[in-house]
C-alpha positions in Angstrom: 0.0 0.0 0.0 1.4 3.2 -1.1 1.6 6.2 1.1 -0.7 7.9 -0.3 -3.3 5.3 0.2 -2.5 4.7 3.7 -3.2 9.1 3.6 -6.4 9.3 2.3 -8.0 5.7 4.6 -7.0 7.6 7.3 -9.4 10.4 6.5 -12.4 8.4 5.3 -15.6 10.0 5.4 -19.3 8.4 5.1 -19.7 10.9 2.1 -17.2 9.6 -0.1 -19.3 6.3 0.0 -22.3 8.1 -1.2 -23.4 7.8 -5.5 -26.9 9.0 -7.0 -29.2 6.4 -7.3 -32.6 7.3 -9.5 -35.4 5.4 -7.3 -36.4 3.3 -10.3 -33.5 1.4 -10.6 -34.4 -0.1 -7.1 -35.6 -3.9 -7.9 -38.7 -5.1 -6.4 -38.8 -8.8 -7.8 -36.0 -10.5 -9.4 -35.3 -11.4 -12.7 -36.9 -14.5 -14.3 -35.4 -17.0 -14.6 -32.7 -16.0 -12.1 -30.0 -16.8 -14.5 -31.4 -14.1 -16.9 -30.0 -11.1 -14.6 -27.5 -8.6 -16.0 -23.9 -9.0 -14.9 -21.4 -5.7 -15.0 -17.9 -7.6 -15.5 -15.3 -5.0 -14.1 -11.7 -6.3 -14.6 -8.8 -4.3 -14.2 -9.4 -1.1 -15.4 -12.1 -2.4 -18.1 -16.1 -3.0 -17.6 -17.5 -5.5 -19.8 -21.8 -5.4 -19.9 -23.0 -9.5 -19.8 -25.7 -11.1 -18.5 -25.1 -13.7 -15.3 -25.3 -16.6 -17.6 -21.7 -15.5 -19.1 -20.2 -16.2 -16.0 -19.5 -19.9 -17.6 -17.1 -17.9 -20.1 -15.4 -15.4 -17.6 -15.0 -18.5 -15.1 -12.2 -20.5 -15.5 -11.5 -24.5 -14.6 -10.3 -24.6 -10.9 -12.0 -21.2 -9.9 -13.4 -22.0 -6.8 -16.8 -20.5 -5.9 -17.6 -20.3 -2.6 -21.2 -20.0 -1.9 -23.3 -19.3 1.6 -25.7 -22.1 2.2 -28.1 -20.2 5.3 -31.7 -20.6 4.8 -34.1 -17.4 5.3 -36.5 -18.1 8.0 -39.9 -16.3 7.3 -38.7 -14.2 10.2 -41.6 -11.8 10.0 -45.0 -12.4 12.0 -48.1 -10.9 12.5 -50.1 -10.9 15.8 -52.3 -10.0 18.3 -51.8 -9.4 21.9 -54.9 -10.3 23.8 -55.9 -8.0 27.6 -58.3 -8.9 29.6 -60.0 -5.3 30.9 -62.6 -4.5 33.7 -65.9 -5.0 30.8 -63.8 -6.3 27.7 -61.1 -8.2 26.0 -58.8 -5.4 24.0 -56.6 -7.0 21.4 -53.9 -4.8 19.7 -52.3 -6.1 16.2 -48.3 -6.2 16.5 -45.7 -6.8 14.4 -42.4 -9.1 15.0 -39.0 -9.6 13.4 -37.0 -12.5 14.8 -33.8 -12.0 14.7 -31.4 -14.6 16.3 -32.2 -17.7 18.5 -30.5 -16.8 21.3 -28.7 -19.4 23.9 -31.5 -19.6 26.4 -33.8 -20.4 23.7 -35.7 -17.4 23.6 -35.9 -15.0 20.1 -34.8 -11.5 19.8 -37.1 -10.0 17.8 -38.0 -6.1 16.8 -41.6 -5.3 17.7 -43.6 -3.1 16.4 -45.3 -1.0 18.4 -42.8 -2.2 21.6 -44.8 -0.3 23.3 -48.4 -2.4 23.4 -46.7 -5.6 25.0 -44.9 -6.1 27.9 -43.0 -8.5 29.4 -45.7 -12.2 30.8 -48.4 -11.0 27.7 -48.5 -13.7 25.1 -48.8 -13.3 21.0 -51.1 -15.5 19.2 -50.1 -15.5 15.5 -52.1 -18.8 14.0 -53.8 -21.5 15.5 -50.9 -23.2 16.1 -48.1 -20.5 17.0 -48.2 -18.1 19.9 -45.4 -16.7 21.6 -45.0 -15.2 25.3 -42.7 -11.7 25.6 -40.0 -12.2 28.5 -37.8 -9.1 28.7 -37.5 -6.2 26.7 -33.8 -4.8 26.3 -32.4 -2.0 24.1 -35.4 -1.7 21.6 -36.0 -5.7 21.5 -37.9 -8.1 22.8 -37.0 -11.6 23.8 -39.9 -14.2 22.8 -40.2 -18.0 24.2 -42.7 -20.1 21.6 -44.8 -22.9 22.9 -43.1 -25.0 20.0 -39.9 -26.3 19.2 -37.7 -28.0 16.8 -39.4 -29.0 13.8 -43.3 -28.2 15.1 -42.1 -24.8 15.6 -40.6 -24.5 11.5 -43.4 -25.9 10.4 -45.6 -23.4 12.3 -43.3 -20.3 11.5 -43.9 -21.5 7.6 -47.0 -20.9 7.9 -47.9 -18.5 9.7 -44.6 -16.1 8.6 -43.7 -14.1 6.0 -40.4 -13.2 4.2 -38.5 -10.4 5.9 -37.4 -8.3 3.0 -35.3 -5.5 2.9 -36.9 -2.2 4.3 -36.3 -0.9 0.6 -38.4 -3.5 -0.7 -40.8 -3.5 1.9 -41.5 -0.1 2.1 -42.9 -0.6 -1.4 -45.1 -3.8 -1.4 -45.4 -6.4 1.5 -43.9 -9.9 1.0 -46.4 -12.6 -0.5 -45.8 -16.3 -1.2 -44.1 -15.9 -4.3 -41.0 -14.3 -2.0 -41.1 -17.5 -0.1 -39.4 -19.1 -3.0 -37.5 -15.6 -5.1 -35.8 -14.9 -1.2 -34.0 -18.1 -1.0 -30.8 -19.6 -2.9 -31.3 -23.1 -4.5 -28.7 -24.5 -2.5 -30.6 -23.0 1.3 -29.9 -25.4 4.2 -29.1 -24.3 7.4 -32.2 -22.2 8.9 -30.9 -19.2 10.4 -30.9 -16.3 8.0 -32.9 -13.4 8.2 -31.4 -11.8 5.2 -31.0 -13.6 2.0 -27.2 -13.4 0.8 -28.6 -12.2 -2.7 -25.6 -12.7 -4.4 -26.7 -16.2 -4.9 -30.1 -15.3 -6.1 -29.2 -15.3 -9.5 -27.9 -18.8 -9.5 -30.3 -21.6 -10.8 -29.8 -25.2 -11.3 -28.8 -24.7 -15.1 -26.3 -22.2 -14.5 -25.1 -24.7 -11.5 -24.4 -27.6 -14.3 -23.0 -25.5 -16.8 -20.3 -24.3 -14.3 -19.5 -27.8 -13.2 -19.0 -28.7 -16.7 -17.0 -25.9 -17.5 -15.0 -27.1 -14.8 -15.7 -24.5 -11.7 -15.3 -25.7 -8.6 -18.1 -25.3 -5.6 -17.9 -25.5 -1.7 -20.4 -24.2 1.2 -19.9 -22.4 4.1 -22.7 -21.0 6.9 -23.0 -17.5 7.7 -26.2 -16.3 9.1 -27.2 -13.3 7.5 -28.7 -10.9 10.5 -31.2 -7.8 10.2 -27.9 -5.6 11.0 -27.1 -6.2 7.4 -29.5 -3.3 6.6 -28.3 -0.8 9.5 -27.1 2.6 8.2 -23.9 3.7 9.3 -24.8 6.5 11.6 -21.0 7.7 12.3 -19.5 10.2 9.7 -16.1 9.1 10.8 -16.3 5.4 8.8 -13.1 3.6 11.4 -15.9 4.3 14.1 -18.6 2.4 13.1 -19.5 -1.1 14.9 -20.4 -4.0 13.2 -23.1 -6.0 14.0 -22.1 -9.7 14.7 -23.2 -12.8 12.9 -22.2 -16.4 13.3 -20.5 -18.7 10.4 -18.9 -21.4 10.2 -16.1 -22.9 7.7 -16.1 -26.9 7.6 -13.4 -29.1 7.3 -14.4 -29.7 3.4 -14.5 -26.0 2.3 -11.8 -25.0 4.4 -9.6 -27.6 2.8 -11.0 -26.7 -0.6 -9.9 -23.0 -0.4 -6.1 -24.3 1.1 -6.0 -26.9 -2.1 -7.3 -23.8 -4.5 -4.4 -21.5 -3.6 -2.0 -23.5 -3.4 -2.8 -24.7 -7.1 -2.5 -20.6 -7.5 -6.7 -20.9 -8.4 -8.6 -18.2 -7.7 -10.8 -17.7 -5.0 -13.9 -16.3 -5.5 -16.9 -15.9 -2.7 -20.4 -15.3 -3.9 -21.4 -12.6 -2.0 -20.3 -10.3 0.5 -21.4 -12.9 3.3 -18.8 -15.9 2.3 -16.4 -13.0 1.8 -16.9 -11.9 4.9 -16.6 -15.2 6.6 -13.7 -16.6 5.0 -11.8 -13.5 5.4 -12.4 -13.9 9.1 -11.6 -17.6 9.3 -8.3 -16.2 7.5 -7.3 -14.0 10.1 -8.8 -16.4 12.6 -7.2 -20.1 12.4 -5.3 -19.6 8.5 -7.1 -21.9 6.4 -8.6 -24.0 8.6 -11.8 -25.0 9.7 -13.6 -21.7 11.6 -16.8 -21.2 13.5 -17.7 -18.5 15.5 -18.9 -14.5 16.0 -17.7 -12.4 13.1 -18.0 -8.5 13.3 -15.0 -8.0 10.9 -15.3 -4.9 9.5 -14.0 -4.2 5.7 -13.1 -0.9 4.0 -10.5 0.3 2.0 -6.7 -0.1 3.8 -8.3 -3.9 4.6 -5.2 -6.2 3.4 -7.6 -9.5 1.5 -6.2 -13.1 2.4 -8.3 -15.4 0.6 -10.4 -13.7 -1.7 -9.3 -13.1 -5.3 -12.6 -11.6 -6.4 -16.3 -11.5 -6.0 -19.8 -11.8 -7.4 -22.2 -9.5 -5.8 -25.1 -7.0 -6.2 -25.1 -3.3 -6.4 -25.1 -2.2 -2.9 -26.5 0.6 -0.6 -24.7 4.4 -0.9 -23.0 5.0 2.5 -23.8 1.2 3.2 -20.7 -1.3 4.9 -21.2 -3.4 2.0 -20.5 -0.2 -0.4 -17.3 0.1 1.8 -16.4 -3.7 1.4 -16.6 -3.3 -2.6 -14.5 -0.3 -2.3 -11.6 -2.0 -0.5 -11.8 -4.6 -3.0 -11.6 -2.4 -6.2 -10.9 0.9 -5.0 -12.3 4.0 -3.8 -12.1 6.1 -7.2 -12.7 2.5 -9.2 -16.0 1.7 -7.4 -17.1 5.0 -8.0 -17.1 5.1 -11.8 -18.4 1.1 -12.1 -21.5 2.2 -10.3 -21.9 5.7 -12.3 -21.5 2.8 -15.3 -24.2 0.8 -13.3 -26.7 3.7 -13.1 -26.0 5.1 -16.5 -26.8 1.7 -18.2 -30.2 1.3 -15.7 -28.3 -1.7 -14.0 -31.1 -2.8 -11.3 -29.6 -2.4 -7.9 -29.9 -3.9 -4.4 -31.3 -7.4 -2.8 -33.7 -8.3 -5.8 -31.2 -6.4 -8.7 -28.6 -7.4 -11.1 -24.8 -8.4 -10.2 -21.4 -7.7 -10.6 -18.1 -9.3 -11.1 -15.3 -7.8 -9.2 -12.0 -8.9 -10.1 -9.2 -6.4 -8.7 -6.3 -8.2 -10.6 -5.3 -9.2 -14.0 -4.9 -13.0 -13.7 -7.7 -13.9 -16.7 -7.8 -12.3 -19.8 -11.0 -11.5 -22.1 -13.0 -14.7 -22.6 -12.6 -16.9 -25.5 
């Protein structure tokens, strides 16, 4: 790192992640089939325009993707809180996030209004799901459900609904078709409450085309929390806390990614989750197996490990994940690829088009 880079991430400001975005490009349902999405190729110092299907030409045999297998819960429920008064029964309609499943058992959850329940006063949200507030603490609310296990996923299937990004939501409300349009192909592990919408766009015929090709695959767990959408509040960027998350790096993938670069293949995570969590199993135990907390913070001045490149979406100005692209590719580079984004009506965030960042020159044009 020159010294004038180490200069000018010293002084980082939450402006200089800031771009105009025209409202329309926002996404509210995904392309169709998923593979059909656009895909800005930025390489070096060039931008190609493709659609996601082309990755099976700009991939090359022994790339190794690595892809986050967490599966959205339909973390968002609707219920009512039932009080017995001195002539009546009141009932007041409130709404819950879940957000982790904490040690004890109990969910956090947002609750909306926080204010209507308190602590011993039970939500009914079907016939078969209810859920008893124990403590409120910070702005949350800690639930304990009278199910469990696999009763309790088959009731939260039900009665729940896709908790999609406050962009998206503040538009439409989530119906059953985002049941199956918020969810990867590959989704496993319960846990997320955030898609990791890089891996929206893959479908089952982009999948084969890429193992013929001769692309490597490997999975890795990261649950994707609501603090994914939390704007960065601080205008000094270094200051900002990360919200924490829990992965985890198996023995197979982690020994996939040691093989990969030692056979000098690339790298390359499918979203900014597996990024994430592989960078922090990096710095963690090398590359070996990793599971834990991650907060780890990226923006530009953050030294990459693992990660050679990486598919993702067109993220949030003044957003973490804006800062994470930058580091990758550069202040002043990420800057013009979206202005290229916008000016070719690229559709951006959870539900829009992706990218292909590759910071090096190790491939060449496609054949």
């Amino acid at each position: 790192m020159t010294a004038e880079s180490v200069a000018k991430a010293s002084r980082m400001k939450l402006n200089d992640f800031d771009f105009f975005l025209p409202a329309d490009l926002i996404a509210t349902r995904p392309a169709k089939p998923r593979s059909s999405a656009r895909l800005l190729i930025a390489q070096g110092d060039s931008i190609h325009d493709a659609s996601v299907t082309d990755l099976v030409a700009w991939l090359q045999p022994g790339d190794l993707l690595v892809l986050n297998d967490t599966r959205v819960i339909p973390a968002r429920l609707n219920g009512f809180r039932y009080r017995k008064g001195d002539k009546e029964i009141t009932k007041a309609k409130i709404e819950v996030t879940l957000l982790k499943l904490e040690p004890d058992g109990t969910w956090s959850a947002l609750i909306k209004p926080l204010k209507r329940i308190n602590a011993g006063e039970t939500l009914v949200f079907s016939e078969r799901l209810s859920a008893t507030l124990t403590a409120k603490s910070r702005g949350q609310g800690f639930f304990s459900f009278n199910l469990q296990g696999d009763d309790f996923d088959v009731a939260l299937g039900e009665a729940g609904a896709m908790p999609l990004p406050p962009y998206i939501a503040a538009k439409r409300p989530a119906d059953l078709q985002d049941k199956e349009d918020y969810q990867t192909v590959w989704a496993r592990n319960n846990g997320a409450v955030a898609a990791p919408t890089a891996s929206l766009h893959f479908d089952d015929l982009l999948l084969t085309a890429l193992k013929k090709r001769g692309v490597l695959f490997t999975y890795v767990t990261l649950h994707v929390g609501a603090g994914t959408f939390l704007p960065v509040k601080v205008d000094d960027v270094k200051s900002h806390k990360m919200h924490a998350e829990w992965g985890q790096v198996n023995q197979t993938a982690a020994a996939k990614i040691a093989q990969t670069k030692a056979q000098g293949g690339r790298v390359i995570p499918v979203g900014t989750t597996s990024l994430r969590l592989i960078e922090t199993m990096a710095r963690e135990s090398g590359l070996a197996p990793w599971e834990g907390y991650t907060e780890i913070f990226i923006y530009p001045s953050f030294q990459f490990i693992v990660s050679d490149g990486l598919i993702t979406n067109f993220h949030l100005p003044k957003s973490t994940l804006m800062m994470l692209v930058s580091a990758l590719m550069g202040s002043d580079r990420i800057i013009s690829i979206y202005q290229h984004a916008v000016e070719k009506k690229y559709r951006f965030f959870s539900y829009g088009d992706a990218s292909l960042l590759l910071p090096s020159y190790k491939i060449s044009k496609p054949t």
